[in-house]
Backbone as XML, in Angstrom:
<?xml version="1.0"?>
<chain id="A" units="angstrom">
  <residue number="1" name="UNK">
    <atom name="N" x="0.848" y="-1.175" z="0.000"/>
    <atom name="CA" x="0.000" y="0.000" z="0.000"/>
    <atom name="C" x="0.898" y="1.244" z="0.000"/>
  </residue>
  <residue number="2" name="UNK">
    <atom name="N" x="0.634" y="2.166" z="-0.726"/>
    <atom name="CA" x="1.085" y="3.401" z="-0.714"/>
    <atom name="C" x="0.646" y="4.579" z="-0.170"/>
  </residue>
  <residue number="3" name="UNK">
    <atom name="N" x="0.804" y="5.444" z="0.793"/>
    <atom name="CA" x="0.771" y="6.127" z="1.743"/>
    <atom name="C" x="1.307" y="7.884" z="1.300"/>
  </residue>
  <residue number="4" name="UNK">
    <atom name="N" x="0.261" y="8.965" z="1.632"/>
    <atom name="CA" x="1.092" y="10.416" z="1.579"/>
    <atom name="C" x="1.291" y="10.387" z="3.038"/>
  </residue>
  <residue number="5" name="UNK">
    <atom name="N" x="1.895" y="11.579" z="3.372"/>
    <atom name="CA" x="2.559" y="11.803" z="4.404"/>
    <atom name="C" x="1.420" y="11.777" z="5.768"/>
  </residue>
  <residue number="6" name="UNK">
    <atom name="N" x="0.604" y="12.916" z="5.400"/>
    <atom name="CA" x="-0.749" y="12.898" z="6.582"/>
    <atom name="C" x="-1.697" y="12.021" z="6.464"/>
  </residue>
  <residue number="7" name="UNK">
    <atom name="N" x="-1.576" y="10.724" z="5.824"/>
    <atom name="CA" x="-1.936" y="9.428" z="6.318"/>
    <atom name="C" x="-1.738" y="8.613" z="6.979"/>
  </residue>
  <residue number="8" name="UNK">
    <atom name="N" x="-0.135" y="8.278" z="6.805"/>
    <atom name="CA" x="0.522" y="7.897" z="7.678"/>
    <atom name="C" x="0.744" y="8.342" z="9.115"/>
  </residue>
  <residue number="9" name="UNK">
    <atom name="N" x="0.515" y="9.765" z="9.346"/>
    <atom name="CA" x="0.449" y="10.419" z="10.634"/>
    <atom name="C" x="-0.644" y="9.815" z="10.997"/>
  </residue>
  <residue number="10" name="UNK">
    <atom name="N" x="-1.797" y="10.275" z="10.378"/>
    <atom name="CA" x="-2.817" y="9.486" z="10.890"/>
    <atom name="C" x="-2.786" y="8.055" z="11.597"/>
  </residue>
  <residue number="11" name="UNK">
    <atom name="N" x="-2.431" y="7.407" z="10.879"/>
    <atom name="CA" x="-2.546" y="5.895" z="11.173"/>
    <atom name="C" x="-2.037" y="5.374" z="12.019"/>
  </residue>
  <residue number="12" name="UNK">
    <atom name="N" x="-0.697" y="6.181" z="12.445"/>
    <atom name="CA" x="0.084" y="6.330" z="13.653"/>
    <atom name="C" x="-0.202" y="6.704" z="14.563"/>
  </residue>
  <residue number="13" name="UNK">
    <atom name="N" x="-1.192" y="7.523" z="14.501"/>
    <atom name="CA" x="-1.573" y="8.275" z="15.980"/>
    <atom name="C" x="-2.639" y="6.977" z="16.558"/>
  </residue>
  <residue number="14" name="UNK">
    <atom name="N" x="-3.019" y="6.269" z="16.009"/>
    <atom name="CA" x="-4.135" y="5.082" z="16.047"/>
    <atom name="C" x="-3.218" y="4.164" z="16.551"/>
  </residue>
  <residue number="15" name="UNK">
    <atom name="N" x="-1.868" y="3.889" z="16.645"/>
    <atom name="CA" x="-0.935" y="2.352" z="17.054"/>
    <atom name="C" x="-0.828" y="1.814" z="18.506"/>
  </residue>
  <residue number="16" name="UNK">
    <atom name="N" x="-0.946" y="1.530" z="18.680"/>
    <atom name="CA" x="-0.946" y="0.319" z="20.054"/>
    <atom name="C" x="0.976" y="0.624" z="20.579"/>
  </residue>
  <residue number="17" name="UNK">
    <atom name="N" x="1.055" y="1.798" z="21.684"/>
    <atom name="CA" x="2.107" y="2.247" z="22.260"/>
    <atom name="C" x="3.197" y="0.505" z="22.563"/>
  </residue>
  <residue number="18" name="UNK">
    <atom name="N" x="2.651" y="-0.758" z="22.394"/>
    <atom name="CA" x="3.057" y="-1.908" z="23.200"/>
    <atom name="C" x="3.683" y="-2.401" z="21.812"/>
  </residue>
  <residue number="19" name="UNK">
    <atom name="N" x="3.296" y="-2.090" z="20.760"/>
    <atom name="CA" x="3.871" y="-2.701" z="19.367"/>
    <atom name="C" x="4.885" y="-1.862" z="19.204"/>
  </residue>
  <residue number="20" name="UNK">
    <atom name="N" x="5.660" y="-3.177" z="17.759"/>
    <atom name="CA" x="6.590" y="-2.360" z="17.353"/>
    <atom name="C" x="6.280" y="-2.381" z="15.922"/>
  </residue>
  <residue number="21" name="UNK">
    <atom name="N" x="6.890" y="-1.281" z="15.303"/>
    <atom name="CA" x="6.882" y="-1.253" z="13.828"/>
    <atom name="C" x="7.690" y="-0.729" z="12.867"/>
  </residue>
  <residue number="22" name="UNK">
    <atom name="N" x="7.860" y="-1.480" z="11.869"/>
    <atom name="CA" x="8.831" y="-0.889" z="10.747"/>
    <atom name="C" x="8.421" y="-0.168" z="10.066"/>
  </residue>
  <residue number="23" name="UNK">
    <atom name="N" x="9.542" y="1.027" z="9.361"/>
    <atom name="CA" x="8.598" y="1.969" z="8.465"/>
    <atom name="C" x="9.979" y="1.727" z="7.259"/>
  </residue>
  <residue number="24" name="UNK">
    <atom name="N" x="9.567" y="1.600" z="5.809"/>
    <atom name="CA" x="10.852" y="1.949" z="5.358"/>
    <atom name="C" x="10.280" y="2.668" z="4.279"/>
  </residue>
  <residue number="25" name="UNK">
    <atom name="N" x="11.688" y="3.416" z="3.709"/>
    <atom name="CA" x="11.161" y="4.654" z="2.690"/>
    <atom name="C" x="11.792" y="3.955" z="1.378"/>
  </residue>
  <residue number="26" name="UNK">
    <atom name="N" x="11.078" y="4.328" z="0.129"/>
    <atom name="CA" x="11.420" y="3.253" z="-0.847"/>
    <atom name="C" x="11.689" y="5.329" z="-1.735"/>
  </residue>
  <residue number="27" name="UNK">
    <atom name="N" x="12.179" y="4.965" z="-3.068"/>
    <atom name="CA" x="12.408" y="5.882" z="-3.899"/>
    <atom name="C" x="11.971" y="5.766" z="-5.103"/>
  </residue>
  <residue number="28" name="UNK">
    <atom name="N" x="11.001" y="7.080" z="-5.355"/>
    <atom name="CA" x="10.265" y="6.604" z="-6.879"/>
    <atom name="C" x="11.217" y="6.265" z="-7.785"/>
  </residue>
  <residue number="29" name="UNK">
    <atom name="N" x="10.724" y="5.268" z="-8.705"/>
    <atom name="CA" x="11.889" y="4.972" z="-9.907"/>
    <atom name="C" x="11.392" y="5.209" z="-11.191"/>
  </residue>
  <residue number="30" name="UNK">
    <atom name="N" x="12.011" y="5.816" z="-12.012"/>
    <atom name="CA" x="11.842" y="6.901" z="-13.086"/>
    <atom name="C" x="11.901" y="5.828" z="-14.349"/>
  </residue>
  <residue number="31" name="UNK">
    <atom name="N" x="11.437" y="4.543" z="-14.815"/>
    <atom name="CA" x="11.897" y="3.826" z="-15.823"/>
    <atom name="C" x="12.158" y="4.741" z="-17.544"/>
  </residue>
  <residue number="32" name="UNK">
    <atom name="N" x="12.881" y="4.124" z="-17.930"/>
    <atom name="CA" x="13.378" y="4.937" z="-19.065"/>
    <atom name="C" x="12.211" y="5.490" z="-19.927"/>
  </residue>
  <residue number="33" name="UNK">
    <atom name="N" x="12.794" y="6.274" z="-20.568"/>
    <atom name="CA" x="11.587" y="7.158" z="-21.425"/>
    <atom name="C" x="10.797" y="6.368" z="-22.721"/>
  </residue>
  <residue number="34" name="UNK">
    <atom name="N" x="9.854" y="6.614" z="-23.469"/>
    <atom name="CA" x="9.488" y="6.024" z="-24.631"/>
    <atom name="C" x="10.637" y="6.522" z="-25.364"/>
  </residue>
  <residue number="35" name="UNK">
    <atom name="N" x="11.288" y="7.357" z="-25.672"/>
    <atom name="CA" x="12.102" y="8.056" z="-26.684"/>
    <atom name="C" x="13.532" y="7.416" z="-26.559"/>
  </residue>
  <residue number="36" name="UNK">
    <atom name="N" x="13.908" y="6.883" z="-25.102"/>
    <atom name="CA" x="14.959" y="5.771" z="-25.271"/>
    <atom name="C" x="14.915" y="4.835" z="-25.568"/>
  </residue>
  <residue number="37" name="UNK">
    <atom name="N" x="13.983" y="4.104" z="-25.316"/>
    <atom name="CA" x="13.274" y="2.673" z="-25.771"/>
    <atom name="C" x="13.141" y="2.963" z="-27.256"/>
  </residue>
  <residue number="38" name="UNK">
    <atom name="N" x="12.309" y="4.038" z="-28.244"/>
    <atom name="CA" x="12.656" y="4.100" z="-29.420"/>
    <atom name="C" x="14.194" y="3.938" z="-30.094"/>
  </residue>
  <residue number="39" name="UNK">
    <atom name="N" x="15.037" y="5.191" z="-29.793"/>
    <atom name="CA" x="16.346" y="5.100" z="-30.118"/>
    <atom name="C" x="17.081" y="3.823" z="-29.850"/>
  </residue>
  <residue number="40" name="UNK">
    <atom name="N" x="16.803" y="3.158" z="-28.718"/>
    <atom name="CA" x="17.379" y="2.036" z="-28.635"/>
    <atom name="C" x="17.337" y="0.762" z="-29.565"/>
  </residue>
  <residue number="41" name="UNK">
    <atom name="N" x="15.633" y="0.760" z="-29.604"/>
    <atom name="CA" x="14.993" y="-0.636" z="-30.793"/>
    <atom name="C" x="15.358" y="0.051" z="-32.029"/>
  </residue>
  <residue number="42" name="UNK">
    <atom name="N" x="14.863" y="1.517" z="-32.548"/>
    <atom name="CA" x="15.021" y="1.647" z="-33.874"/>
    <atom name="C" x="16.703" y="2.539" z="-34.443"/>
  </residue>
  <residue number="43" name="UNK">
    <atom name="N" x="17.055" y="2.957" z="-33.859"/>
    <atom name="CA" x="18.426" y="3.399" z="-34.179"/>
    <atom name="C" x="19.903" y="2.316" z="-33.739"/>
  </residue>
  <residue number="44" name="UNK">
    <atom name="N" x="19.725" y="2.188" z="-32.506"/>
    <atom name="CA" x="21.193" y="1.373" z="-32.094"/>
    <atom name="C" x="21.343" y="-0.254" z="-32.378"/>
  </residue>
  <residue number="45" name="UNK">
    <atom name="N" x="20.079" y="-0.984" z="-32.233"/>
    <atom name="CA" x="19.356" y="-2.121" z="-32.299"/>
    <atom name="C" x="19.988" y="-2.223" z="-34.227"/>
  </residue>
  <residue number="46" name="UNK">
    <atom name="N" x="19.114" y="-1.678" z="-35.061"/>
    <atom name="CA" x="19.113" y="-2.092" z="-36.387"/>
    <atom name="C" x="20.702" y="-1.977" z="-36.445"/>
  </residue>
  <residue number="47" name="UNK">
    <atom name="N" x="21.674" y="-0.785" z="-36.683"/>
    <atom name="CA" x="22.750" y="-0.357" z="-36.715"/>
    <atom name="C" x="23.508" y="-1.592" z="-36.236"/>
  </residue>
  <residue number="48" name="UNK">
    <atom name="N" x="23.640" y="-1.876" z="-35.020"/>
    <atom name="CA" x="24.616" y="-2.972" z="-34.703"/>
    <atom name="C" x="24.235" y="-4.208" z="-35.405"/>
  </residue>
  <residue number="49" name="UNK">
    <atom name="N" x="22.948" y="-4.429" z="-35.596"/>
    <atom name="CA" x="22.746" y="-6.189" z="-36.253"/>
    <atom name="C" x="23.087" y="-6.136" z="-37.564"/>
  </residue>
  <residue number="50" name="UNK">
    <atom name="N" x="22.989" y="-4.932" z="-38.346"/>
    <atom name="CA" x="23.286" y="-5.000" z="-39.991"/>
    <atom name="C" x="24.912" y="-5.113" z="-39.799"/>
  </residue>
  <residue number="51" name="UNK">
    <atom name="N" x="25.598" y="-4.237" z="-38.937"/>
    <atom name="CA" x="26.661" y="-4.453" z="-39.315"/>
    <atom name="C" x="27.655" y="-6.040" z="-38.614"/>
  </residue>
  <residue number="52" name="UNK">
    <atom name="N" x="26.626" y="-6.734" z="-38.113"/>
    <atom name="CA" x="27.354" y="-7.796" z="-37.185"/>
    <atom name="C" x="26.726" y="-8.974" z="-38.158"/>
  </residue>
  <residue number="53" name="UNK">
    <atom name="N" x="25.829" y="-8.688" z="-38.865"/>
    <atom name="CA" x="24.620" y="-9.911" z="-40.193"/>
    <atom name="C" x="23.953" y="-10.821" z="-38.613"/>
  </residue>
  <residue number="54" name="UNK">
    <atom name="N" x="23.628" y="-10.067" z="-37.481"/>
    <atom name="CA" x="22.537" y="-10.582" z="-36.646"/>
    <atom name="C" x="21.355" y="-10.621" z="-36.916"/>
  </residue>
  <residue number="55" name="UNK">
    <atom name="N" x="20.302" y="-11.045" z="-36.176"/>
    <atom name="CA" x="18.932" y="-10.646" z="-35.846"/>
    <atom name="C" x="19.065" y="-10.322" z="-35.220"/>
  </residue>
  <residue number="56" name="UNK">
    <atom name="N" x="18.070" y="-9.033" z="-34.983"/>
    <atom name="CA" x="17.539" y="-7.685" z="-33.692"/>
    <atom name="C" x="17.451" y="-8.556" z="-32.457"/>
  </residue>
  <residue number="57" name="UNK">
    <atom name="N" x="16.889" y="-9.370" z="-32.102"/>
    <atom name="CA" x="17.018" y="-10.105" z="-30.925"/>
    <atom name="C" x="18.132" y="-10.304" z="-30.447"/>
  </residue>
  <residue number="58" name="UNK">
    <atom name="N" x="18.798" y="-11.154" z="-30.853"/>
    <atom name="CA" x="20.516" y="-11.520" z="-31.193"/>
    <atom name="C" x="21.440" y="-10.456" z="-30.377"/>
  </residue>
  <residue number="59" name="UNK">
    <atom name="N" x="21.455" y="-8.920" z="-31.776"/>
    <atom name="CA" x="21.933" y="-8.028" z="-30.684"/>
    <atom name="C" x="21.534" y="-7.383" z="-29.143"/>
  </residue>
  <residue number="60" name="UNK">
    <atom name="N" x="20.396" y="-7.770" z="-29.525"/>
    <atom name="CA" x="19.677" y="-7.436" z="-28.170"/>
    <atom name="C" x="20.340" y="-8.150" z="-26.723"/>
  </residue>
  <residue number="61" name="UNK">
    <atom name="N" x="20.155" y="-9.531" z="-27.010"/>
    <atom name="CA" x="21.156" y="-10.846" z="-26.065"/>
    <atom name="C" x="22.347" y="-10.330" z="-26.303"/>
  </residue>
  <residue number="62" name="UNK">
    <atom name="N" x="23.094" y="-10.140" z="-27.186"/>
    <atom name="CA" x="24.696" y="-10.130" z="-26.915"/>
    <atom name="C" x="24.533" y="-8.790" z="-26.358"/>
  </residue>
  <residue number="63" name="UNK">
    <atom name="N" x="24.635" y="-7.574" z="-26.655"/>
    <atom name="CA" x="23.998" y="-6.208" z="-25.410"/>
    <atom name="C" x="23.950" y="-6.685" z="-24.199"/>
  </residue>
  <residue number="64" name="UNK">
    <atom name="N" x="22.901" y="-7.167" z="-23.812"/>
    <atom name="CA" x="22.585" y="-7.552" z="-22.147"/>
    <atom name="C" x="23.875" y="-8.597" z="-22.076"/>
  </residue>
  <residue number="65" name="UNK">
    <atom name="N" x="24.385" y="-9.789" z="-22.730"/>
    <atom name="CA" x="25.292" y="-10.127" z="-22.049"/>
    <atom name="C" x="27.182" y="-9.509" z="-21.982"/>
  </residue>
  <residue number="66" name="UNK">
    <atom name="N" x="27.165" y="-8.795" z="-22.721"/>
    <atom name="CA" x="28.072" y="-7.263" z="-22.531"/>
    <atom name="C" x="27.989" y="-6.706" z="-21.326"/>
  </residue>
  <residue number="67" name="UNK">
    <atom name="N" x="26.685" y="-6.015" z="-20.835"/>
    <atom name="CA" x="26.752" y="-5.665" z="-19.899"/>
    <atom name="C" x="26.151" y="-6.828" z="-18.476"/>
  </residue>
  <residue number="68" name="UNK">
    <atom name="N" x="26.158" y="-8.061" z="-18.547"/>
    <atom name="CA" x="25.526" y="-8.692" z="-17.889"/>
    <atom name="C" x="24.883" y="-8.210" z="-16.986"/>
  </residue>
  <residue number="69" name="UNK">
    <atom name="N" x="23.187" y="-8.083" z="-18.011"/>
    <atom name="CA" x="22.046" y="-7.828" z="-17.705"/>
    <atom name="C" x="21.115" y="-8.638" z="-17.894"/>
  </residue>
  <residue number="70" name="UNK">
    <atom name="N" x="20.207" y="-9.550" z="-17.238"/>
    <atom name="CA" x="19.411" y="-10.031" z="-17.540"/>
    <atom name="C" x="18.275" y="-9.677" z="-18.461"/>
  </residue>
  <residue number="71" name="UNK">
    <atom name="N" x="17.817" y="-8.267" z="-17.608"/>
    <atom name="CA" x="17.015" y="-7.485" z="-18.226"/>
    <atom name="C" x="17.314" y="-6.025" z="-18.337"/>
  </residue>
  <residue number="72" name="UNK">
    <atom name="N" x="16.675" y="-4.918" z="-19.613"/>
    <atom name="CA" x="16.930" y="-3.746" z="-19.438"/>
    <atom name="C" x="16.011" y="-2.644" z="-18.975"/>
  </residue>
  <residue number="73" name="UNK">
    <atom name="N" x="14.448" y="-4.012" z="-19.028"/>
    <atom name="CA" x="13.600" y="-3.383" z="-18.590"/>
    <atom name="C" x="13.449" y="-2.133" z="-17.274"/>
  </residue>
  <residue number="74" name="UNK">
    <atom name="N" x="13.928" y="-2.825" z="-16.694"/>
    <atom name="CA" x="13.836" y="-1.763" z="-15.097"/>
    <atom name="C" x="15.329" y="-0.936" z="-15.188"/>
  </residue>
  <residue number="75" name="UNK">
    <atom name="N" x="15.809" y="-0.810" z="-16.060"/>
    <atom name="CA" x="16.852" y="0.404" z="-15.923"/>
    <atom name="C" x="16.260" y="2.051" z="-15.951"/>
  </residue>
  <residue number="76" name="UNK">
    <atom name="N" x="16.378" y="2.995" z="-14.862"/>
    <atom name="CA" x="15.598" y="4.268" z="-15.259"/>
    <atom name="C" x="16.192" y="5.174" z="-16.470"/>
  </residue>
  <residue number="77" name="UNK">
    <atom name="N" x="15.893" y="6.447" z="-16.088"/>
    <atom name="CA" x="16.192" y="7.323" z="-17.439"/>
    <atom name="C" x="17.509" y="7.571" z="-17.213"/>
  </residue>
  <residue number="78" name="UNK">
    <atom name="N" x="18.507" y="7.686" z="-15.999"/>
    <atom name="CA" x="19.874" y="7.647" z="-16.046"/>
    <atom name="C" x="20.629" y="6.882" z="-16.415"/>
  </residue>
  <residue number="79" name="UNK">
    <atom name="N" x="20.049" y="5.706" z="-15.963"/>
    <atom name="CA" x="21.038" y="4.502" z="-16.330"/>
    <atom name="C" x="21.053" y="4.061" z="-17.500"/>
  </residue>
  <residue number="80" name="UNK">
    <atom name="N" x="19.898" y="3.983" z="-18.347"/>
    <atom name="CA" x="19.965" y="3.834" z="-19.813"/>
    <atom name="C" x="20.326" y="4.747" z="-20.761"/>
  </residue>
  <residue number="81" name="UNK">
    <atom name="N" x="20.604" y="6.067" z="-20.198"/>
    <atom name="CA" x="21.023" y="7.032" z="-20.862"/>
    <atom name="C" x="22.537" y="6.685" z="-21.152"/>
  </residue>
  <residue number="82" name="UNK">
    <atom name="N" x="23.498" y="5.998" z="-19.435"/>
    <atom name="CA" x="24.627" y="5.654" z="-19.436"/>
    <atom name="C" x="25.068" y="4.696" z="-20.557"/>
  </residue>
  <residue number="83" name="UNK">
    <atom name="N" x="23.843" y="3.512" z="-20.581"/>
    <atom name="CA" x="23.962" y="2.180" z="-21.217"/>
    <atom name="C" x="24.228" y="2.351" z="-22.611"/>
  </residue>
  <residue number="84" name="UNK">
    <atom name="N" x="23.374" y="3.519" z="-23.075"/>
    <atom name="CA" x="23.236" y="4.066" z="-24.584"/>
    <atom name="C" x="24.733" y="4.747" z="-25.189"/>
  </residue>
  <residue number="85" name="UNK">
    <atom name="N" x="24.905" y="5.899" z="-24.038"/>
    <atom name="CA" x="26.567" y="5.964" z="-24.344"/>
    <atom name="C" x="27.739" y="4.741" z="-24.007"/>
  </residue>
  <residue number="86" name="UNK">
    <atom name="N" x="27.192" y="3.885" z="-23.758"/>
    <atom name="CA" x="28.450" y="3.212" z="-23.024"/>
    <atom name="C" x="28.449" y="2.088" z="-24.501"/>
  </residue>
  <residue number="87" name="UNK">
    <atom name="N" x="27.098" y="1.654" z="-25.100"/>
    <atom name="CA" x="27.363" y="1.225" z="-26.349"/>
    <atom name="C" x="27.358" y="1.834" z="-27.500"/>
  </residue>
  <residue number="88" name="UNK">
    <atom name="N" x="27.465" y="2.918" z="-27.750"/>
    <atom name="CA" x="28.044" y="3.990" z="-28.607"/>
    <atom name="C" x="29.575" y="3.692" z="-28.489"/>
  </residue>
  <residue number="89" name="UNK">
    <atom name="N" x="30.098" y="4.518" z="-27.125"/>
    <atom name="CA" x="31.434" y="4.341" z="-27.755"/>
    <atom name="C" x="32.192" y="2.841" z="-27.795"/>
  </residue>
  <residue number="90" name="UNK">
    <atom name="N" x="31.460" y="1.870" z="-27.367"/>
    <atom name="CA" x="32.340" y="0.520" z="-27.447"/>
    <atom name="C" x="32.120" y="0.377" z="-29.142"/>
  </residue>
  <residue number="91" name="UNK">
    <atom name="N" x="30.979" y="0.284" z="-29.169"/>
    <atom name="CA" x="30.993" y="0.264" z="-31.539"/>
    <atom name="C" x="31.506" y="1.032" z="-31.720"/>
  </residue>
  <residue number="92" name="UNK">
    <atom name="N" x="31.719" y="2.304" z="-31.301"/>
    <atom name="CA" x="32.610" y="3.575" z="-32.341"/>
    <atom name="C" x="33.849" y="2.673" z="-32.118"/>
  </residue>
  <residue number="93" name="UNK">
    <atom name="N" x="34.589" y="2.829" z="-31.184"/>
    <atom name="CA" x="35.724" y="2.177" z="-30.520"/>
    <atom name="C" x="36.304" y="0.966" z="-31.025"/>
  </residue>
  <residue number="94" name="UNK">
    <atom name="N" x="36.045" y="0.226" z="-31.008"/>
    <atom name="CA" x="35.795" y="-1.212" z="-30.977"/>
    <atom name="C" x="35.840" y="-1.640" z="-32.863"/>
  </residue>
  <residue number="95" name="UNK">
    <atom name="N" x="34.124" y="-1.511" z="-33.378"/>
    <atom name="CA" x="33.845" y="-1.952" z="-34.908"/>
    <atom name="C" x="34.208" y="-0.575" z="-35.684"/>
  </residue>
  <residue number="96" name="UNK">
    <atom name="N" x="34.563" y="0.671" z="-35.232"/>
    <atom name="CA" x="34.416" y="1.472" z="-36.186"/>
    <atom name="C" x="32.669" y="1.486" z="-36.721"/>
  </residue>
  <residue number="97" name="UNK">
    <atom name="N" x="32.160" y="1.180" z="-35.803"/>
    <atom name="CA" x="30.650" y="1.540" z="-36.230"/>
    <atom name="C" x="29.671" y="3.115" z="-35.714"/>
  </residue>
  <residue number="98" name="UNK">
    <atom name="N" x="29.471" y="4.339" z="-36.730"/>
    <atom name="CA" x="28.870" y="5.266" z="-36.098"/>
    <atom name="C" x="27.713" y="5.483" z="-35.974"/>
  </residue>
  <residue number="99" name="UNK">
    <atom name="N" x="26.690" y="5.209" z="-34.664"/>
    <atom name="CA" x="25.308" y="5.249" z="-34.571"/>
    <atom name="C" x="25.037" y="7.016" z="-33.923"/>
  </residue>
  <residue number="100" name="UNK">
    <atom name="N" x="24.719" y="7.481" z="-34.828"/>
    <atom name="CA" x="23.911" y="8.861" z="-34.564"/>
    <atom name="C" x="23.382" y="8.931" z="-33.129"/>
  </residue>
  <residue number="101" name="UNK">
    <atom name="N" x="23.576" y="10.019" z="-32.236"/>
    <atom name="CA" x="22.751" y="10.864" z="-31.469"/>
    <atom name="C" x="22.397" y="11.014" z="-31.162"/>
  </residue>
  <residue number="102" name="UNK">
    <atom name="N" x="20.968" y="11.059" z="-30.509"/>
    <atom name="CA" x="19.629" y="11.330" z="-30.163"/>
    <atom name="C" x="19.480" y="12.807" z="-30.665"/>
  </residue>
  <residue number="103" name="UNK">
    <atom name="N" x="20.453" y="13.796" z="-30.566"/>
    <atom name="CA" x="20.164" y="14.952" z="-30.906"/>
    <atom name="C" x="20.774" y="15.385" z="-31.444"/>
  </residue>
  <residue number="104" name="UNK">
    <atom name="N" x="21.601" y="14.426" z="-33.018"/>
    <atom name="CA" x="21.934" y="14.588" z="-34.319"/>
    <atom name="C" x="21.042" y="14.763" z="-34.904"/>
  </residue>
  <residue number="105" name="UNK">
    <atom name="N" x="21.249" y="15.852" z="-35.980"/>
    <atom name="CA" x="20.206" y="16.433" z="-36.854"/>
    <atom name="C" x="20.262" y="15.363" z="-37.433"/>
  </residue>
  <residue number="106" name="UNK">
    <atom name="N" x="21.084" y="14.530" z="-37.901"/>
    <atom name="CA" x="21.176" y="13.573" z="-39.482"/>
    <atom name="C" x="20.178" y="12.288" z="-39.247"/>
  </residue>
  <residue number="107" name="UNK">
    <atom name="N" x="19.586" y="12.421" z="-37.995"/>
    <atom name="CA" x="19.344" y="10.885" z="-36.958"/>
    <atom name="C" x="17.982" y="10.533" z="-37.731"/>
  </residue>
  <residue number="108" name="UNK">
    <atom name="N" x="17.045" y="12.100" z="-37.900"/>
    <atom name="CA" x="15.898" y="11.680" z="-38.500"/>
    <atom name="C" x="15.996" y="11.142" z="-40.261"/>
  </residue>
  <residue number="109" name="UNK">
    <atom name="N" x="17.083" y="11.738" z="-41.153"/>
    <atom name="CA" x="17.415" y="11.299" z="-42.267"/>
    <atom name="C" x="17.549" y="10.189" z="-42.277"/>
  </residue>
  <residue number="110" name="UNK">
    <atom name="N" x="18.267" y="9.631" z="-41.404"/>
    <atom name="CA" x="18.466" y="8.693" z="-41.096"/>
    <atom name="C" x="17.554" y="7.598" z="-41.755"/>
  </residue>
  <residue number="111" name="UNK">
    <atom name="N" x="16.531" y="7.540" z="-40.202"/>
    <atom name="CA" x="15.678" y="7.089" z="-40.101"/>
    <atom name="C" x="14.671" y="7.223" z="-41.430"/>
  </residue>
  <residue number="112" name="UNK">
    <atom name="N" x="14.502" y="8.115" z="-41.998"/>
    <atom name="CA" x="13.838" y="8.276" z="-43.295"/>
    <atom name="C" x="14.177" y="7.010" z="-44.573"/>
  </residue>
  <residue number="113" name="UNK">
    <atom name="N" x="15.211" y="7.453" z="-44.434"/>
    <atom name="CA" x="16.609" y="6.277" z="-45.660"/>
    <atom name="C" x="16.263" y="4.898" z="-44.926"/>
  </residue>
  <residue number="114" name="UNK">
    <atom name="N" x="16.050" y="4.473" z="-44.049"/>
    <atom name="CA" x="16.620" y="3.345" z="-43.823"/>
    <atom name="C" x="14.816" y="2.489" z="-43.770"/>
  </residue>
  <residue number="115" name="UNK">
    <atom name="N" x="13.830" y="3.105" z="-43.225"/>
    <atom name="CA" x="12.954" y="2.571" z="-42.847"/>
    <atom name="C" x="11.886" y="3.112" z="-43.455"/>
  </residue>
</chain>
């Protein structure tokens, strides 16, 4: 159950002085944006499998096991932001492969040409 602040006061003022109780504070988690999840499936995704002759899945598995990740689902908007640069420069680096930007002008041409 999820709780604002003057509920919880409430509910407290109601407790049995003889009990004990735990309270713990959890932190909203921000999961990544639609617009990373795009760039990811339709820009970095196609880019690495054409140039590796994968299937999109394929790169997808070798990705997560790069970074041994099971999943990328629950990564928030920081950490996949990291994940996104961190496989940028290993293909730049690495294959000599250049995947555009998010906020390269050429990204939507791109995308035009290719799809």
């Amino acid at each position: 159950m999820i709780w604002t602040k003057n509920s919880v006061i409430e509910y407290i003022s109601k407790w049995n002085e003889n009990d004990i109780y735990e309270c713990i504070k959890k932190q909203k988690k921000s999961v990544r944006t639609l617009a990373q999840n795009s760039y990811y499936w339709w820009v970095i995704i196609p880019i690495i499998s054409e140039h590796h002759w994968y299937f999109q899945v394929e790169t997808h598995e070798l990705i997560k096991s790069i970074f041994k990740l099971k999943t990328t689902t629950w990564l928030n908007t920081s950490e996949f932001k990291w994940f996104i640069n961190q496989i940028r420069e290993i293909w730049e680096t690495k294959y000599w492969v250049i995947i555009p930007k998010p906020e390269d002008k050429n990204l939507l041409n791109w995308i035009d040409e290719n799809y």
